[in-house]
N, CA, C and O atoms as a Maestro MAE file, in Angstrom:
{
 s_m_m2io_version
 :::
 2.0.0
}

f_m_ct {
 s_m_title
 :::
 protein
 m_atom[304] {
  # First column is atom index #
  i_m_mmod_type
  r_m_x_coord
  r_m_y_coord
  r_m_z_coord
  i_m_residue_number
  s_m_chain_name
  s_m_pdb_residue_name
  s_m_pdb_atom_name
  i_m_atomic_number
  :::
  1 25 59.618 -17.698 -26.681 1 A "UNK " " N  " 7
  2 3 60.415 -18.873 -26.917 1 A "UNK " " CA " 6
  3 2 61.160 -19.220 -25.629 1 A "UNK " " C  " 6
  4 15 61.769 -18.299 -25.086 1 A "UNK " " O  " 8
  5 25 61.188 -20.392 -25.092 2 A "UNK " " N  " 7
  6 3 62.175 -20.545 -24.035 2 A "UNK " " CA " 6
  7 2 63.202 -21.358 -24.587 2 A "UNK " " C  " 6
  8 15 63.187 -21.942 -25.670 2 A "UNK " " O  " 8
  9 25 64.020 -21.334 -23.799 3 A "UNK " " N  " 7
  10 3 65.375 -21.743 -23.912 3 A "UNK " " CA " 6
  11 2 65.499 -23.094 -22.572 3 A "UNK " " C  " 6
  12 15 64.849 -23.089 -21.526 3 A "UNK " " O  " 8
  13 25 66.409 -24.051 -22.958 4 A "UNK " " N  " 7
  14 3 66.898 -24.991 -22.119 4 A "UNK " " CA " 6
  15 2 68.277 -24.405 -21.269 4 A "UNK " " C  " 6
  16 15 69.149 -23.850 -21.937 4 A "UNK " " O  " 8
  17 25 68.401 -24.499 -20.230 5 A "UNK " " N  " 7
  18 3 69.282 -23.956 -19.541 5 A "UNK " " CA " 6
  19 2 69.604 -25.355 -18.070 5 A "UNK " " C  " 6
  20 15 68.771 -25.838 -17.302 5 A "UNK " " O  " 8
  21 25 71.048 -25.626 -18.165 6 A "UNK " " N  " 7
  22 3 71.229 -26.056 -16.695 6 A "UNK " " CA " 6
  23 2 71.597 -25.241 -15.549 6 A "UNK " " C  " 6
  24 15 72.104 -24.192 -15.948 6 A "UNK " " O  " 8
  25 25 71.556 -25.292 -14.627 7 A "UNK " " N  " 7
  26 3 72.134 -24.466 -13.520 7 A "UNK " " CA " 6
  27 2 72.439 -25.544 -11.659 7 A "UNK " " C  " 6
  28 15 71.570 -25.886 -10.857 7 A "UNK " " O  " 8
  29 25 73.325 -25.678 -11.614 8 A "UNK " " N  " 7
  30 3 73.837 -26.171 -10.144 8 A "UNK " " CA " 6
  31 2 73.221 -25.212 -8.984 8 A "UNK " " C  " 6
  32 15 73.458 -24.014 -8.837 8 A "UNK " " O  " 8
  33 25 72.223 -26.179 -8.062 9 A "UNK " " N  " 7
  34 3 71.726 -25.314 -6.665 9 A "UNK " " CA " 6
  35 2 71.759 -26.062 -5.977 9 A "UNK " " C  " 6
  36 15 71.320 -27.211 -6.042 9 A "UNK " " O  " 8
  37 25 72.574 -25.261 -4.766 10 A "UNK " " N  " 7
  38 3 72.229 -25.977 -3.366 10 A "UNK " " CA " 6
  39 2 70.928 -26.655 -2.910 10 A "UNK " " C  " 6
  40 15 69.830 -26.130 -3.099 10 A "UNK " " O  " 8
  41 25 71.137 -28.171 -2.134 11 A "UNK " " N  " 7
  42 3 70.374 -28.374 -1.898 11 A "UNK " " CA " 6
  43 2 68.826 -27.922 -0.777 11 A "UNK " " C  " 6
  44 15 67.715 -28.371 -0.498 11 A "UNK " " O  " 8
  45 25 69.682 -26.805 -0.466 12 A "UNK " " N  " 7
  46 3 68.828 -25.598 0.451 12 A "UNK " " CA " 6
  47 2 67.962 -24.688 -0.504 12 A "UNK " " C  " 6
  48 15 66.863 -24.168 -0.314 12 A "UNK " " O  " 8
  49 25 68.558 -24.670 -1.271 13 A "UNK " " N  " 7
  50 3 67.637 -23.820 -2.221 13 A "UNK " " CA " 6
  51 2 66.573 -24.867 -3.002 13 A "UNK " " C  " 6
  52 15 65.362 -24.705 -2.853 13 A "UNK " " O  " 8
  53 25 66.990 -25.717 -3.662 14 A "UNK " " N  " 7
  54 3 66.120 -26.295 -4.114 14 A "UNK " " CA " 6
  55 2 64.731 -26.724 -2.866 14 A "UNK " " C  " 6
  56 15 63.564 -26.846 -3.238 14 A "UNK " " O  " 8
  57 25 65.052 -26.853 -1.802 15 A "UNK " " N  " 7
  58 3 63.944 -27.014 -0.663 15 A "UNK " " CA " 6
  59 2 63.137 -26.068 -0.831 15 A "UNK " " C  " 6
  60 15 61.917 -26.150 -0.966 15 A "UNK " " O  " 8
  61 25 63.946 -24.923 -0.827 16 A "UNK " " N  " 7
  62 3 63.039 -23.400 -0.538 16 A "UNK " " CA " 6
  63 2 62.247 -23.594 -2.012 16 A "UNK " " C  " 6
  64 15 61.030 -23.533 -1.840 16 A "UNK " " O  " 8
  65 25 62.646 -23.824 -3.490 17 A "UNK " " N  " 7
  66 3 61.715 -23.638 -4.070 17 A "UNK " " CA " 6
  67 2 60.566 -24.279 -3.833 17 A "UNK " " C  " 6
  68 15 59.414 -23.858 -3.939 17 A "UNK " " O  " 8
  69 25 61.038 -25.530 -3.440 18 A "UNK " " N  " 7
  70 3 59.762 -26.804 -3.325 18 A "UNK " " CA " 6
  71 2 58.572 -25.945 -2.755 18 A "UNK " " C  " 6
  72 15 57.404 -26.002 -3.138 18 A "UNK " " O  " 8
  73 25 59.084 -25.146 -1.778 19 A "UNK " " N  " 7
  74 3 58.062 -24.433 -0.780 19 A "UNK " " CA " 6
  75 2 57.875 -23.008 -1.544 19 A "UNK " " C  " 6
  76 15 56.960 -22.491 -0.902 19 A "UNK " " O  " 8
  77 25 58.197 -22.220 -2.428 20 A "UNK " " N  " 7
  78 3 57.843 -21.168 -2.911 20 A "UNK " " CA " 6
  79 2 56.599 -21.744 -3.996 20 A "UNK " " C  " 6
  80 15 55.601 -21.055 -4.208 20 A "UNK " " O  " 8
  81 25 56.821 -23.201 -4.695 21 A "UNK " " N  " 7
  82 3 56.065 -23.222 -5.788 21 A "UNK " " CA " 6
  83 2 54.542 -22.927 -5.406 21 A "UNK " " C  " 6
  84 15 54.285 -22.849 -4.205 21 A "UNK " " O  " 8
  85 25 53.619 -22.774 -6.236 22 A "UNK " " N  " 7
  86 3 52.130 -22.783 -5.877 22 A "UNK " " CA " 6
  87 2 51.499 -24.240 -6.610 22 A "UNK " " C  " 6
  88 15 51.963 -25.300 -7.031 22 A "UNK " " O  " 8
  89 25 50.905 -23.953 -6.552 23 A "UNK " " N  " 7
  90 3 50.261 -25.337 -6.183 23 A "UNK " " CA " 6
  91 2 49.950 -25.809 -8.230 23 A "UNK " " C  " 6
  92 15 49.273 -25.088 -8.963 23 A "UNK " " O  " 8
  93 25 50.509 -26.869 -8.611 24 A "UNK " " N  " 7
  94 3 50.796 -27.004 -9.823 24 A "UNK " " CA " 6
  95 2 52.258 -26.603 -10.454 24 A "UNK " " C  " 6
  96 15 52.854 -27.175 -11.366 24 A "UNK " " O  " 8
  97 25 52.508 -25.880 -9.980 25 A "UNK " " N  " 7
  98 3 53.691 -24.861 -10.984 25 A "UNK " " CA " 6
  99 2 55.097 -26.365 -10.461 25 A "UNK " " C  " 6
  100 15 55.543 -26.987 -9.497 25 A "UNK " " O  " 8
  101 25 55.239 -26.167 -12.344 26 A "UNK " " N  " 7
  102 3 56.741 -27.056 -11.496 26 A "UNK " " CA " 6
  103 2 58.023 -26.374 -11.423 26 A "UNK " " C  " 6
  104 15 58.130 -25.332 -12.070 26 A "UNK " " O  " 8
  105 25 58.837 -26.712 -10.865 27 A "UNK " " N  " 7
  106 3 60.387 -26.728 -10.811 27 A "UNK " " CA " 6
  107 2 60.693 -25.003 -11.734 27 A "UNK " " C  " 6
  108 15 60.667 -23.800 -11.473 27 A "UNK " " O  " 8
  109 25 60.911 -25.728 -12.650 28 A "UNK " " N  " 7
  110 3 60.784 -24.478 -14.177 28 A "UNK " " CA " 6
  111 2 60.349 -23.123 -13.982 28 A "UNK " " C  " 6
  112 15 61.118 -22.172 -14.122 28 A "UNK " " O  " 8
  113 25 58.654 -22.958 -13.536 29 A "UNK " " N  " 7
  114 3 57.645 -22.431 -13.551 29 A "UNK " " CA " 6
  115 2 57.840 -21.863 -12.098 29 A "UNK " " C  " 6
  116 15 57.391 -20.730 -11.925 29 A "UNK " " O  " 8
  117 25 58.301 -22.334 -11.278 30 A "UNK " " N  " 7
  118 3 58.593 -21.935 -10.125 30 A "UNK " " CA " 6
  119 2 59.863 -20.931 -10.236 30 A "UNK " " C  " 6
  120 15 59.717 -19.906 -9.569 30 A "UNK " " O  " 8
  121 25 61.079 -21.032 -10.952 31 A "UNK " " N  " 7
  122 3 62.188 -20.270 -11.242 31 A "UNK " " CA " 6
  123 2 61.961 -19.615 -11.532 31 A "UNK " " C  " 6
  124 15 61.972 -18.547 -10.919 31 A "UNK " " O  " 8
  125 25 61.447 -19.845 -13.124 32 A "UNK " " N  " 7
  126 3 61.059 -18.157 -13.688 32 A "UNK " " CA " 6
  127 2 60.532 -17.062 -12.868 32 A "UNK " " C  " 6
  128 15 61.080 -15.989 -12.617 32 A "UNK " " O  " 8
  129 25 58.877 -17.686 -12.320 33 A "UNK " " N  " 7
  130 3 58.476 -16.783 -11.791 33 A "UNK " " CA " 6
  131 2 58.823 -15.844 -10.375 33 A "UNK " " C  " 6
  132 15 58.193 -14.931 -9.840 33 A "UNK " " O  " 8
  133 25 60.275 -16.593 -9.996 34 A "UNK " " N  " 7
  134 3 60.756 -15.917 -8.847 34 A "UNK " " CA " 6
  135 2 61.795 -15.052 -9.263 34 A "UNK " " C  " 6
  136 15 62.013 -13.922 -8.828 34 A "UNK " " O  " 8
  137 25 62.605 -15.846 -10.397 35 A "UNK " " N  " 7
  138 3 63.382 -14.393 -11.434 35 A "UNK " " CA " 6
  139 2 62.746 -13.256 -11.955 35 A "UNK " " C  " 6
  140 15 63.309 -12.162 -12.011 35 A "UNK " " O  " 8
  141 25 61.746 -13.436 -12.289 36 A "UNK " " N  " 7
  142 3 60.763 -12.511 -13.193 36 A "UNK " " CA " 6
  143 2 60.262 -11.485 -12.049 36 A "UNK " " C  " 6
  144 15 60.151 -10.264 -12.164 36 A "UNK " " O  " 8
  145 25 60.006 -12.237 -10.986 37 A "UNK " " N  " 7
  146 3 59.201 -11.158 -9.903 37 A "UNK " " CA " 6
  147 2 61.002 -10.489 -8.938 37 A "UNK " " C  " 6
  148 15 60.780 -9.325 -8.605 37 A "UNK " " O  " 8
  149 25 61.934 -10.754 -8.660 38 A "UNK " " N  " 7
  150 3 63.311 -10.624 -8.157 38 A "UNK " " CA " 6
  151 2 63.888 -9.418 -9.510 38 A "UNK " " C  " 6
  152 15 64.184 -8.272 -9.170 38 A "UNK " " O  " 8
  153 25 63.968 -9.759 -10.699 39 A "UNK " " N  " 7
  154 3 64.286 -8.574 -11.801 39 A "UNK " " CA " 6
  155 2 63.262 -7.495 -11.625 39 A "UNK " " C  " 6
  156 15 63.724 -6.358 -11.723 39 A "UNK " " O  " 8
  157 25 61.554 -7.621 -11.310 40 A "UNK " " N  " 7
  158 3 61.041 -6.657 -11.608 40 A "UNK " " CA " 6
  159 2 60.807 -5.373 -10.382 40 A "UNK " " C  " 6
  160 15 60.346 -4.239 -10.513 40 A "UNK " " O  " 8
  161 25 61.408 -6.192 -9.010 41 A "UNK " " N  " 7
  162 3 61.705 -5.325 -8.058 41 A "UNK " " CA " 6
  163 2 62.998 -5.073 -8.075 41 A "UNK " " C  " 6
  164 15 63.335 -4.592 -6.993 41 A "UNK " " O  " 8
  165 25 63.907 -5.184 -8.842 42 A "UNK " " N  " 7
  166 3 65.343 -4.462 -9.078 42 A "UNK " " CA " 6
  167 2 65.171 -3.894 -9.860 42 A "UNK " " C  " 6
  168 15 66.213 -3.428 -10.320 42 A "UNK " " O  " 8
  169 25 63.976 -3.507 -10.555 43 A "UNK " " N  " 7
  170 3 63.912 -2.492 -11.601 43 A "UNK " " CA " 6
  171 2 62.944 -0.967 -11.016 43 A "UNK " " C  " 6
  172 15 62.814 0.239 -11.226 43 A "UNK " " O  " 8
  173 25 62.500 -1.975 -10.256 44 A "UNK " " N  " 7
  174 3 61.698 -0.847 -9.747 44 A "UNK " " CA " 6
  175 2 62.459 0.124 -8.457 44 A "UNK " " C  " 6
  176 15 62.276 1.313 -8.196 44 A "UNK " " O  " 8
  177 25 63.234 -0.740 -7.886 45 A "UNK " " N  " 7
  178 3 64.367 0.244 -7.219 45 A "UNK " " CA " 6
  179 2 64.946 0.350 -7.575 45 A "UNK " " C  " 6
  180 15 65.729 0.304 -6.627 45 A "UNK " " O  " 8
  181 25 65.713 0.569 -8.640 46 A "UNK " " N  " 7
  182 3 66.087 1.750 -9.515 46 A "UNK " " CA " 6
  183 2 65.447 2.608 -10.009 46 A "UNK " " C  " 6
  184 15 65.851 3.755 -9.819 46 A "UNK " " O  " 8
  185 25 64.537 2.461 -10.614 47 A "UNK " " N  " 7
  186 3 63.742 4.211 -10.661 47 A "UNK " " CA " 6
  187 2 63.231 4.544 -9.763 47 A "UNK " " C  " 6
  188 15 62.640 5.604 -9.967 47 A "UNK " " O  " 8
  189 25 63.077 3.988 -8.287 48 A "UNK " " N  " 7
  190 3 62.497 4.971 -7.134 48 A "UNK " " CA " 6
  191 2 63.998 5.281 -6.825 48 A "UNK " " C  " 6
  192 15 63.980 6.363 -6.237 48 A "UNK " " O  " 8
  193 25 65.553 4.759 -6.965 49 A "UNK " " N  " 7
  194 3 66.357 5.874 -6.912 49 A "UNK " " CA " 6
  195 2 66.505 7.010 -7.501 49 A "UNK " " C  " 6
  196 15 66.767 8.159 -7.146 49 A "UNK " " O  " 8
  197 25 66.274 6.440 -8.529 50 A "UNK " " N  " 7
  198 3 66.246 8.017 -9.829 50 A "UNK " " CA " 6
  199 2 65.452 8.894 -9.466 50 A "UNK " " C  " 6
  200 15 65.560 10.075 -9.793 50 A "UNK " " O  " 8
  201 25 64.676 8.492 -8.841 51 A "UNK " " N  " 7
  202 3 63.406 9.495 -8.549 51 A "UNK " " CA " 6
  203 2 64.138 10.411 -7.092 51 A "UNK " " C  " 6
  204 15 64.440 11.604 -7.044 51 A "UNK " " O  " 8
  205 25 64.260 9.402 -6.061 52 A "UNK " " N  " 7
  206 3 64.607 10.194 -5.359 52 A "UNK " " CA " 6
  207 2 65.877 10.895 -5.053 52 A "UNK " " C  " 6
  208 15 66.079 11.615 -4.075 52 A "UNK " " O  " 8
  209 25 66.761 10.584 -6.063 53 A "UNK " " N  " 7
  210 3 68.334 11.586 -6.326 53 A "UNK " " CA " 6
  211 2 67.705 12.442 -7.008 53 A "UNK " " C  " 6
  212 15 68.214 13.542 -6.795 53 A "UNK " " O  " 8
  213 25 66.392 12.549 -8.114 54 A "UNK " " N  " 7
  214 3 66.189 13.753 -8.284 54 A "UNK " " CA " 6
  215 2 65.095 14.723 -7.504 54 A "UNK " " C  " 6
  216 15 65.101 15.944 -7.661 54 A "UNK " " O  " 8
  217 25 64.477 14.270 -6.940 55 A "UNK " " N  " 7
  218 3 63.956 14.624 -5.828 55 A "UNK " " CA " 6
  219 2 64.824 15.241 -4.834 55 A "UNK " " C  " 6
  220 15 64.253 16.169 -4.261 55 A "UNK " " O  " 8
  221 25 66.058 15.024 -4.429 56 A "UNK " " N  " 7
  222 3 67.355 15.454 -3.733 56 A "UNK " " CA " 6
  223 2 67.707 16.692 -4.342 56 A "UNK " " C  " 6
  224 15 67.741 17.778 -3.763 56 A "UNK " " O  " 8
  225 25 68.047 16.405 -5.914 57 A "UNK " " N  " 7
  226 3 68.830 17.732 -6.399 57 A "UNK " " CA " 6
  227 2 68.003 18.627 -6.806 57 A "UNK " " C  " 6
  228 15 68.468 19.203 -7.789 57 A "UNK " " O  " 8
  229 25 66.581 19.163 -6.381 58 A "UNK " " N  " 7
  230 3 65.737 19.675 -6.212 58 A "UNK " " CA " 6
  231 2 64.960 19.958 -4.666 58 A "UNK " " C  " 6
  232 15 63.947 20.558 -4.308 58 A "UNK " " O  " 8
  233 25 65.896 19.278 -4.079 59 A "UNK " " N  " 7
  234 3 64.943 19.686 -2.644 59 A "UNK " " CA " 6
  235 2 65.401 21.389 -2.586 59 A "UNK " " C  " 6
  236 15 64.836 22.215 -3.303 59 A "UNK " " O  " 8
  237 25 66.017 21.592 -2.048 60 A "UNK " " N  " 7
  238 3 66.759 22.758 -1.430 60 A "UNK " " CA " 6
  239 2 65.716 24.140 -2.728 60 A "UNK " " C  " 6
  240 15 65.178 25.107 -2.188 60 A "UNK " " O  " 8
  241 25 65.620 23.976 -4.248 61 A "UNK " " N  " 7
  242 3 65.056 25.182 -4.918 61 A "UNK " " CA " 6
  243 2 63.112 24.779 -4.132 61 A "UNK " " C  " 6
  244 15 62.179 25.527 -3.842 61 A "UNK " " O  " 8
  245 25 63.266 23.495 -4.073 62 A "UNK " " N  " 7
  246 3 61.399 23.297 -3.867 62 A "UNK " " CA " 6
  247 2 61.107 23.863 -1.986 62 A "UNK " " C  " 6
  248 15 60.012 24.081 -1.468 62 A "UNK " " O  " 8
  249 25 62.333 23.959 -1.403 63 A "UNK " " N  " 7
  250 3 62.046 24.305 -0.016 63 A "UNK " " CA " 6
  251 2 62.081 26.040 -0.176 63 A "UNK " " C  " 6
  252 15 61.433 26.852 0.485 63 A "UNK " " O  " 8
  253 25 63.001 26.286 -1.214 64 A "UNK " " N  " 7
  254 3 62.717 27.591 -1.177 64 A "UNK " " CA " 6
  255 2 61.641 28.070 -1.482 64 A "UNK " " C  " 6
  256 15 61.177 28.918 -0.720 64 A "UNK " " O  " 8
  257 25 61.200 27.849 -2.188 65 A "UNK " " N  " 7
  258 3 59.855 28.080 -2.950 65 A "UNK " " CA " 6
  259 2 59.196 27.979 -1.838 65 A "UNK " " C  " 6
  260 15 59.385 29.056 -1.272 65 A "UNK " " O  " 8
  261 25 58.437 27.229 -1.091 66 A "UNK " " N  " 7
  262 3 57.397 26.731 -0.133 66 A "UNK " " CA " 6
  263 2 57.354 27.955 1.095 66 A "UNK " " C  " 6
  264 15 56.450 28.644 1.568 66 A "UNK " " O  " 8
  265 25 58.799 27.839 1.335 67 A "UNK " " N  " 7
  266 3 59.066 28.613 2.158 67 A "UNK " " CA " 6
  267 2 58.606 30.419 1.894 67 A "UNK " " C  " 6
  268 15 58.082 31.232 2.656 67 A "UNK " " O  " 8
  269 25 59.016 30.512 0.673 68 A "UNK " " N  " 7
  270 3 58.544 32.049 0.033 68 A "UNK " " CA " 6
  271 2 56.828 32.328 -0.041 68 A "UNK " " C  " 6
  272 15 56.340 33.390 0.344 68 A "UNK " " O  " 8
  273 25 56.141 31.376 -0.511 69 A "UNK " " N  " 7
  274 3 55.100 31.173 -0.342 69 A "UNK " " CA " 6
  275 2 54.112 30.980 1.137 69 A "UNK " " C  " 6
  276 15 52.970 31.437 1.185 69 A "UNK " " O  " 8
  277 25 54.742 30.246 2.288 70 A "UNK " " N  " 7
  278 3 53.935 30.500 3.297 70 A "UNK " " CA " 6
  279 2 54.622 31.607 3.908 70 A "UNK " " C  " 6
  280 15 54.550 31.548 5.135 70 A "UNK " " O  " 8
  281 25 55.264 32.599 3.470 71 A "UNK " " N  " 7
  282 3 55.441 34.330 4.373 71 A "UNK " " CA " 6
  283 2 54.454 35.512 3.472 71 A "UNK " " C  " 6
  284 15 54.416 36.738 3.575 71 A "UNK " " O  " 8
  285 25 53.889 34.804 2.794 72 A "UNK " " N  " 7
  286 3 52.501 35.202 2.317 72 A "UNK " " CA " 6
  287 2 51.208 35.259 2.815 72 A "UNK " " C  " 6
  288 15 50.281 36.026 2.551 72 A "UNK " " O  " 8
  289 25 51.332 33.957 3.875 73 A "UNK " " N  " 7
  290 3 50.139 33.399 4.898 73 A "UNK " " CA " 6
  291 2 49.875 34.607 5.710 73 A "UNK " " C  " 6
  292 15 50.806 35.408 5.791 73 A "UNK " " O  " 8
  293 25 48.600 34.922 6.420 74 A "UNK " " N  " 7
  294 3 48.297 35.853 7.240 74 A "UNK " " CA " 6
  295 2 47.779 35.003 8.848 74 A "UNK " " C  " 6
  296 15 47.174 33.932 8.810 74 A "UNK " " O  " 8
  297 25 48.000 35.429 9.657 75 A "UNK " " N  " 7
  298 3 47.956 34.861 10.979 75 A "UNK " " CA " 6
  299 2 46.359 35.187 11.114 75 A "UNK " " C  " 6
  300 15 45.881 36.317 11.016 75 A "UNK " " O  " 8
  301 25 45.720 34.143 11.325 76 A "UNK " " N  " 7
  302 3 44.335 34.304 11.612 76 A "UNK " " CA " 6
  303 2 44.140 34.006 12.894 76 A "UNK " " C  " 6
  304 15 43.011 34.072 13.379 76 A "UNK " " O  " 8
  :::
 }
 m_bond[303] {
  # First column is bond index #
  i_m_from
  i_m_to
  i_m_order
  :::
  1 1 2 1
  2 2 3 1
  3 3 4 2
  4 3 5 1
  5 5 6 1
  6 6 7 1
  7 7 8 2
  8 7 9 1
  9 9 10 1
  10 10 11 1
  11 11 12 2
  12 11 13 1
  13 13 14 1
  14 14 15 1
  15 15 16 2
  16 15 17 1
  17 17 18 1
  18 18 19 1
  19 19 20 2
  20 19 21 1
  21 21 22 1
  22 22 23 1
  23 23 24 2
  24 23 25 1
  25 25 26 1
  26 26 27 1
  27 27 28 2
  28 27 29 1
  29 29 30 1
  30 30 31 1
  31 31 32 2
  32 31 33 1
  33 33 34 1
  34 34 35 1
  35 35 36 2
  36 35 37 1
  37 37 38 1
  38 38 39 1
  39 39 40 2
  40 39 41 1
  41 41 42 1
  42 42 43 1
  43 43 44 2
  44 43 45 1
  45 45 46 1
  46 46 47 1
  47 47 48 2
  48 47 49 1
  49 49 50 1
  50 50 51 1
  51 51 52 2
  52 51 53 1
  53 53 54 1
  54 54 55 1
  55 55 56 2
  56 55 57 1
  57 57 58 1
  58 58 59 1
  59 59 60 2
  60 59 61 1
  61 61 62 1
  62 62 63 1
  63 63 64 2
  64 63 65 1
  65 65 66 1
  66 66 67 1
  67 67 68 2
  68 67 69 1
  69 69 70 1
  70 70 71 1
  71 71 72 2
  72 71 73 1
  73 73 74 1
  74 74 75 1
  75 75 76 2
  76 75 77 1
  77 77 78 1
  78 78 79 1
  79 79 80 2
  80 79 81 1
  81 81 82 1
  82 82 83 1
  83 83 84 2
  84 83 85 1
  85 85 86 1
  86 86 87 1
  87 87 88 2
  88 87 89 1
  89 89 90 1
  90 90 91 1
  91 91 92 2
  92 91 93 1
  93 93 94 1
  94 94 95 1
  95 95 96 2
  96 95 97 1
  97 97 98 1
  98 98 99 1
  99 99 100 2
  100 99 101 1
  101 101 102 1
  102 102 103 1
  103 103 104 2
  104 103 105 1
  105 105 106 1
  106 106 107 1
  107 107 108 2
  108 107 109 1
  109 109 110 1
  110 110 111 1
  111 111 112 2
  112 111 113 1
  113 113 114 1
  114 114 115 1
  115 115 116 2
  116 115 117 1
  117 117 118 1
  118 118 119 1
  119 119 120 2
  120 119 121 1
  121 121 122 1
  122 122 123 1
  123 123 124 2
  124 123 125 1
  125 125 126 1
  126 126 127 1
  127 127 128 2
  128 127 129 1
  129 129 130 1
  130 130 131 1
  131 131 132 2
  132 131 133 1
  133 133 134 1
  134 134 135 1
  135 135 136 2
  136 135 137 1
  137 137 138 1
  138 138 139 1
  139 139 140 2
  140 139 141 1
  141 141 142 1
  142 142 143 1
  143 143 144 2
  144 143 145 1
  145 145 146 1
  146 146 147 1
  147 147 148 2
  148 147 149 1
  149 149 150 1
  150 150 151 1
  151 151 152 2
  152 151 153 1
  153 153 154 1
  154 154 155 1
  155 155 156 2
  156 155 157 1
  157 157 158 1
  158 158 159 1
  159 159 160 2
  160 159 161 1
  161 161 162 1
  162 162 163 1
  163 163 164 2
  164 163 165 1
  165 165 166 1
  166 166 167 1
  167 167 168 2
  168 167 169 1
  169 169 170 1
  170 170 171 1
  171 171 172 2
  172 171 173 1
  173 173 174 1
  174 174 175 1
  175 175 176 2
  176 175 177 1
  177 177 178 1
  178 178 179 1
  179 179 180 2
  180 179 181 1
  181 181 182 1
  182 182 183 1
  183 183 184 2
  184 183 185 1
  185 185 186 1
  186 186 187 1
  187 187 188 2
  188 187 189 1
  189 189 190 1
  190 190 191 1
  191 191 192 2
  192 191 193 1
  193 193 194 1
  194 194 195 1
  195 195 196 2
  196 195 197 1
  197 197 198 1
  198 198 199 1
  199 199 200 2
  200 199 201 1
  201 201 202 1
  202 202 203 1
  203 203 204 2
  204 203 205 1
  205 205 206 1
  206 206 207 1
  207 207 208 2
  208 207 209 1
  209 209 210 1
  210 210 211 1
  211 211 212 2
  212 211 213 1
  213 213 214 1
  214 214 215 1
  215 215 216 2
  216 215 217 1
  217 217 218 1
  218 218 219 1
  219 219 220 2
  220 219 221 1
  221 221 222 1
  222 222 223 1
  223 223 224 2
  224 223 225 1
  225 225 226 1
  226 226 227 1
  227 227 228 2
  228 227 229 1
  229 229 230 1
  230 230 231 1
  231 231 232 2
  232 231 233 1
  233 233 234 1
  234 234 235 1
  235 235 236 2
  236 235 237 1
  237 237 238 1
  238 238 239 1
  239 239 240 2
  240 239 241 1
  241 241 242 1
  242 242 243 1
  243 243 244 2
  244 243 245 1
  245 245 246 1
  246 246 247 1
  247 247 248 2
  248 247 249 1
  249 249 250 1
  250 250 251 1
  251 251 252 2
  252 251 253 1
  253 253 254 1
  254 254 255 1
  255 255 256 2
  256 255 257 1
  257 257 258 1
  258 258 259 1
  259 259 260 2
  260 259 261 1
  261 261 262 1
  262 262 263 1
  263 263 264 2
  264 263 265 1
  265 265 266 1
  266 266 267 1
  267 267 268 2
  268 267 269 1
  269 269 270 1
  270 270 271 1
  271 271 272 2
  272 271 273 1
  273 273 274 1
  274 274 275 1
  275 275 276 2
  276 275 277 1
  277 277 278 1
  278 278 279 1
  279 279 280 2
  280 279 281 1
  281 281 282 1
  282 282 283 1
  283 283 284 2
  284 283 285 1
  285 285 286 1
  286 286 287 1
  287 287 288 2
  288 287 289 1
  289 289 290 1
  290 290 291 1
  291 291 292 2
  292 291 293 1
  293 293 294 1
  294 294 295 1
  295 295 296 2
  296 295 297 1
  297 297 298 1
  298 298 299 1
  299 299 300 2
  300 299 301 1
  301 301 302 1
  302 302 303 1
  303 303 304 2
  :::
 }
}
């Protein structure tokens, strides 16, 4: 379902959409799809933070490990 919505933009921005749209897409169709693609890379950096704060609070046991494991290696 969409919804009707107004919103006030600079006339700089409205330029830039003119030039983001693809070829057909209007005004509308042009917003969404730059909100839609702008939310779905703020979503996605957030879980590559999550990932890598936990990746962090695990480095230090996973270096140990690695480390215990190549004094196992034999010098060839």
């Amino acid at each position: 379902m969409k919804l009707k919505t107004s919103v006030t933009l600079s006339e700089e921005i409205v330029k830039s959409l003119a030039r983001a749209a693809r070829r057909g897409e209007s005004r509308s169709e042009t917003i969404e799809r730059l909100l839609r693609e702008g939310l779905a890379a703020r979503a996605r950096q957030a879980t590559d933070a999550r990932d890598l704060a936990l990746i962090n609070a695990h480095a230090d046991a996973l270096n140990e490990e690695a480390e215990d494991v190549l004094g196992y290696q034999v010098d060839l």
